[in-house]
C-alpha positions in Angstrom: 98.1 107.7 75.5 101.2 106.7 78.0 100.3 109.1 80.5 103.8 108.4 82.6 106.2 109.1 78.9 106.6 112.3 80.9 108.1 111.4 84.2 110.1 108.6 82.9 113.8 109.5 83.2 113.4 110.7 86.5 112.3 107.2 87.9 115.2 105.6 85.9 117.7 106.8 88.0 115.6 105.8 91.2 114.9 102.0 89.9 118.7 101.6 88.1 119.8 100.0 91.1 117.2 97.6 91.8 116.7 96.6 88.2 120.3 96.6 86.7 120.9 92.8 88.2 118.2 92.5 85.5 119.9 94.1 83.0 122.7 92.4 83.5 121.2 88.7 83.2 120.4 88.9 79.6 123.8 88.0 79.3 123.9 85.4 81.2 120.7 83.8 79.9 120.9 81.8 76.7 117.8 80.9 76.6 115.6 84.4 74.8 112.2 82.9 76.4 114.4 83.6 80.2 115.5 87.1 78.8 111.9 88.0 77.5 110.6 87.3 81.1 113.2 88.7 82.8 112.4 91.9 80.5 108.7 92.0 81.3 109.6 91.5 84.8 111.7 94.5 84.7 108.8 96.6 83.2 106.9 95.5 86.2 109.7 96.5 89.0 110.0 99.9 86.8 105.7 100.2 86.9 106.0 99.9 91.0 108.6 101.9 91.6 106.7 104.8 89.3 103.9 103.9 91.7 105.6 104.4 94.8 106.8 107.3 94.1 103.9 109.3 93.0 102.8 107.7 96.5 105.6 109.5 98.0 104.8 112.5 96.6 101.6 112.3 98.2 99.1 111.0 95.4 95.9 109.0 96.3 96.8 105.4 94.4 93.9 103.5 93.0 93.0 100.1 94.5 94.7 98.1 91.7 98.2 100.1 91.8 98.3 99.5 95.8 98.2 95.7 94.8 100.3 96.2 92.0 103.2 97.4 94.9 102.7 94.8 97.0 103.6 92.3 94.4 107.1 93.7 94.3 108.7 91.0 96.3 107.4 88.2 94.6 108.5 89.7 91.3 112.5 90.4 92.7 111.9 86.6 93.8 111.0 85.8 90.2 114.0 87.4 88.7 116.2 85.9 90.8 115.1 82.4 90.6 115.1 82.7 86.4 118.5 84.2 87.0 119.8 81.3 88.0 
């Protein structure tokens, strides 16, 4: 049923940099209502980076996963603003 299981370790290395900040703020939250949004946020950024690259590789994305990307920003603004 999870279509993407497959590809998944090869978009790791690809979204490690822009998700490890997010890693790295569960320790710095205390609060575990932060870290379970910061975690579902990072699910997200991991989601629209699979997105952009099956994109890249020349795949025809479905309405919804083209407004899935564009949401990216707001979501890195998310992150940061519960990081602090």
């Amino acid at each position: 049923m999870n279509n993407g299981a497959h590809s998944t370790l090869g978009n790791e290395d690809r979204v490690s940099t822009i998700t490890a900040d997010c890693d790295n703020s569960k320790s710095l939250s205390s609060d575990p209502e932060t870290d379970k949004k910061l975690r579902k946020l990072n699910d997200k950024l991991v989601a629209i980076q699979k997105l952009k690259q099956q994109q890249k590789e020349g795949k025809q994305l479905e309405k919804n996963q083209i407004e899935k990307i564009s949401k990216e920003k707001e979501i890195l603004v998310e992150i940061q603003k519960l990081k602090i």
